[in-house]
N, C-alpha and C positions, 0 to 999 in steps of 0.2 A: 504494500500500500504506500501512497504518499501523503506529504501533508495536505494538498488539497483535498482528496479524500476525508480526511481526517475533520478536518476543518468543515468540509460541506455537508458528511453523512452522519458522522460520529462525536458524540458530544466525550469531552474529556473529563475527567475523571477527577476529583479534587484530590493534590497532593498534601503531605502531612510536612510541611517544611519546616525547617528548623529557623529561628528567629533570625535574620539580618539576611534574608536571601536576596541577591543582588540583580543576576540578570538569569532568565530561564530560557534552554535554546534546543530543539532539534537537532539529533545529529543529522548527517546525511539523508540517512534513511526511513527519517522517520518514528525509528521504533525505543528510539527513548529521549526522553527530558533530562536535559544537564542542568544543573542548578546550580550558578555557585554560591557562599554562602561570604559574604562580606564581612560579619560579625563572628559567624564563626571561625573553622581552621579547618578549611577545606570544601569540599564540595556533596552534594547527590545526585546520584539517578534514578531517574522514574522510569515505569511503563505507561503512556501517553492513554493508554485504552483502560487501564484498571486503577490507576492510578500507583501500585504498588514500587515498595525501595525496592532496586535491582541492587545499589550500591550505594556506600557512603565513607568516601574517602577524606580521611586526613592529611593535612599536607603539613610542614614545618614551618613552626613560627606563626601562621597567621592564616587569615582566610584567604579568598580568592574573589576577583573582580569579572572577570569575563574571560568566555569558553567557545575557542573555536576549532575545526574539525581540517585533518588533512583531505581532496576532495575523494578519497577511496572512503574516507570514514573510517579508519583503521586505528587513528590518532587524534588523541583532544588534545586542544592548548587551554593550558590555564595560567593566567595573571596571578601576581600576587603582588599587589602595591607595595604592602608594607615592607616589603622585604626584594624589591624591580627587580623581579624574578618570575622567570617563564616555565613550568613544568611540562613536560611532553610525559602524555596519558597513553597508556596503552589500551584502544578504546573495547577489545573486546576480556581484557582481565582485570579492567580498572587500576590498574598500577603506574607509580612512576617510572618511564625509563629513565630521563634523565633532564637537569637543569639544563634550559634553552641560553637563558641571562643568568648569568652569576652577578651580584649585586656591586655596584660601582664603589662603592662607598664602604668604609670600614664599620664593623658591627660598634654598638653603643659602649659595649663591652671594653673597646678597643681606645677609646677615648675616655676610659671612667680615670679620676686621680688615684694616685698607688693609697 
């Protein structure tokens, strides 16, 4: 199916989101909702038709801003402001491979007085 389908025959299903949810997106296919979660640390996924968690990923340090898809759909990109860092998703195990941006700036840590 696609989203137009979706959208014109099939009414979607109310998700149970977690508080600070930022932007919600389709992947390619259709067949799930990326959610990231701005307040939280990290992101979900939904089923668009039942509304059900597929997944609910942690990511370090902080939540996440916005999630986009390589065009096979095989890979999510997720933002993470607080920390300008890019994670590449593996979209069908939900896991991180690997940081896209390593963060420009030295950690808080890094700058505290001895």
């Amino acid at each position: 199916f696609d989203i137009d389908s979706i959208i014109r025959h099939q009414q979607l299903q109310p998700f149970d989101l977690l508080y600070g949810s930022q932007q919600v997106a389709f992947n390619p296919d259709s067949t799930e909702v990326w959610v990231t979660l701005l307040n939280g640390t990290g992101f979900q996924v939904f089923d668009p038709l039942d509304g059900e968690l597929i997944a609910s990923l942690e990511l370090p340090e902080a939540g996440s801003v916005e999630v986009m898809f390589n065009k096979a759909g095989t890979k999510g990109y997720i933002s993470q402001m607080e920390t300008a860092s890019v994670y590449e998703i593996d979209a069908g195990s939900k896991t991180v491979l690997q940081y896209l941006l390593k963060p420009l700036y030295k950690s808080r840590e890094a700058f505290r007085e001895p």
